[in-house]
N, C-alpha and C positions, 0 to 999 in steps of 0.2 A: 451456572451458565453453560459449560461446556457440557453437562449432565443432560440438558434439555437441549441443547442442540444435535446432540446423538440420540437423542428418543427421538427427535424430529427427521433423522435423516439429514441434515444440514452437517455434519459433519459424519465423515466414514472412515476415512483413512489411519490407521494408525499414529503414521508421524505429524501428523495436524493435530489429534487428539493431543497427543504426549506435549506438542508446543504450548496449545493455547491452556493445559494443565500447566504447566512451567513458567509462562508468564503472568506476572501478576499484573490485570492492567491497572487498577488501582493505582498503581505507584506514577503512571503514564498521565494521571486525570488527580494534579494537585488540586484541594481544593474541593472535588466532587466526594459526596457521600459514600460508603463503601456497596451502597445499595443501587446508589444510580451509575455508578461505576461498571457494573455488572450487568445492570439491567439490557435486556434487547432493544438500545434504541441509541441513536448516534447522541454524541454528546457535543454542543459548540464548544469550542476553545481560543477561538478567536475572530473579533469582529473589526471590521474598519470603522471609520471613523463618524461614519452614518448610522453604526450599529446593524449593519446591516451582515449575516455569518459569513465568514471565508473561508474558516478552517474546522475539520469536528473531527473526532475521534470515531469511525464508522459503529455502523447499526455493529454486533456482534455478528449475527446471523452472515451480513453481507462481508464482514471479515474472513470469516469461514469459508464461504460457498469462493469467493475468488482465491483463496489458498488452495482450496479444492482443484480447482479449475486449474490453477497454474500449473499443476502436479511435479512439484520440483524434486531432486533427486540431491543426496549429499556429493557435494563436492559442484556444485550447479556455482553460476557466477551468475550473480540475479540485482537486476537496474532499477530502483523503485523510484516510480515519478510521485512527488507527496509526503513530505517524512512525516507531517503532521505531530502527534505528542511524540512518533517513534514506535510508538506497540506493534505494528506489524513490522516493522524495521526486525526487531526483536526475535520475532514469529520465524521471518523468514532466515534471521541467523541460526537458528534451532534446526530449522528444515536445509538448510545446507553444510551445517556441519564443520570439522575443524578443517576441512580441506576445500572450502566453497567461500564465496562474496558477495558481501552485500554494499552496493553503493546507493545510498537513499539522496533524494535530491530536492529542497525544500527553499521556495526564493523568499519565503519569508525569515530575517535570519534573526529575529529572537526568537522565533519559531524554532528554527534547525540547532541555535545555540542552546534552548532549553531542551530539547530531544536528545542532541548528541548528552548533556551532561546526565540527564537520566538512565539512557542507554550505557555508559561507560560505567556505572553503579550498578545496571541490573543488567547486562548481557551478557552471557558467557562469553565472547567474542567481540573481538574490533568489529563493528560497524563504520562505513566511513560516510558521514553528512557530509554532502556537498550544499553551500550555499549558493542560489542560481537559477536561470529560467529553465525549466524542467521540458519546456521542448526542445531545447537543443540534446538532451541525454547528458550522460558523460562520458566523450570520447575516448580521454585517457586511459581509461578500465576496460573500454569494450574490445571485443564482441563480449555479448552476455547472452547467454542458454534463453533465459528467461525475464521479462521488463512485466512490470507489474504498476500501472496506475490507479493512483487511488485518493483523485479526483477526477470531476465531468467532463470529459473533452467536449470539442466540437469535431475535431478529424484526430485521423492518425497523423500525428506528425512524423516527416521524411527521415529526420534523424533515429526517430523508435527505429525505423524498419531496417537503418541499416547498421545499428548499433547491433541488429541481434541474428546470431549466428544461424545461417540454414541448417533449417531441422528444431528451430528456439521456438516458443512461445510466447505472447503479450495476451495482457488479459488488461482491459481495458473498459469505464466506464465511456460509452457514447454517448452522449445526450444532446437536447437541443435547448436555446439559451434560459429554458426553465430551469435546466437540469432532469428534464425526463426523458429518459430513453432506457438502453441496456445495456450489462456490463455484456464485453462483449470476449468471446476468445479466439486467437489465432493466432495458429500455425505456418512458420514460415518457408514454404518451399521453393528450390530452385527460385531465389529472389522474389517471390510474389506472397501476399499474405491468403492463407487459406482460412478461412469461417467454418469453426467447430461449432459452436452452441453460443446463444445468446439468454440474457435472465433478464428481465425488466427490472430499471431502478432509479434511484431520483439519489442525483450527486449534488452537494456544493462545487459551483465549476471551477474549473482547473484556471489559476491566479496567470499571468500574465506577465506584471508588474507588482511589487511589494506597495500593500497595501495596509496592513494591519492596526490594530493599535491593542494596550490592553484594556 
């Protein structure tokens, strides 16, 4: 997996390389094949009650390209909206180091209970799930360098922007109530959000209210 996203370009960076080498996602996707596990294509992990998806383990490629994007530094204190299985929870504990945070925030909470206990077995580091509605952020931890969603919004929510420190980044799926649009990045200066670059993508939208089932 990671072999072919560096022939592709879809990853470059050294310390993304060396993370998504280090984690195994496999262990994050009980249950899935070790083949479909790997494969470039999102995996559902949990549906409501209509069977209808809420939650998926992203495509690989699109895990990459916004790690890419966020460009995080160790010792960065980094707000992930979405804990989903936790694998990018993970990711990003790698890329920030023994001197950096990761607060993931996940309002499904068999969801965030079965991440945090996978996480505590395979992270080199304390992660901390918050279970909760992932647009309020979490105030207690912030400001944070870097917020990272990863599911579909409809807007930027108020609280992103001022949880995250002038000079931080958000990197954020847009979409519209299809779930199509683009992940999107920015920069936040002197209190205003500045627009780096956009990728087209198609999210499961960002939950609201706890809905799941297994």
């Amino acid at each position: 997996m990671v072999a072919e996203l560096t022939k592709r370009g879809v990853l470059v960076s050294p310390a993304v390389i060396r993370a998504m080498l280090a984690v195994p996602r496999h262990l994050f996707l009980a249950g899935v094949d070790h083949r479909s596990a790997y494969a470039d294509r999102a995996v559902i992990v949990l549906r409501a009650a209509d069977a209808t998806p809420i939650s998926s383990a992203s495509q690989p490629t699109m895990v990459a390209t916004m790690l890419e994007q966020l460009t995080i530094a160790e010792g960065h204190r980094v707000l992930e909206i979405g804990t989903g299985t936790g694998y990018n929870a993970a990711l990003l504990a790698l890329l920030v180091g023994d001197s950096g945070t990761v607060v993931s925030v996940e309002i499904e909470a068999h969801l965030g209970a079965k991440a945090a206990e996978t996480l505590a077995a395979v992270a080199p580091r304390r992660i901390d799930v918050v279970i909760g509605d992932g647009n309020f952020g979490y105030p207690k931890n912030a400001p944070y360098d870097r917020i990272i969603v990863t599911a579909g919004a409809r807007e930027i929510a108020a609280k992103w922007v001022d949880q995250l420190v002038d000079g931080g980044r958000m990197v954020l799926p847009l979409v519209d109530r299809r779930g199509l649009g683009s992940v999107v990045v920015f920069d936040k200066i002197c209190d205003q959000l500045v627009r780096r670059g956009a990728v087209r993508c198609g999210f499961l939208l960002l939950c609201e209210h706890a809905t799941g089932t297994d």
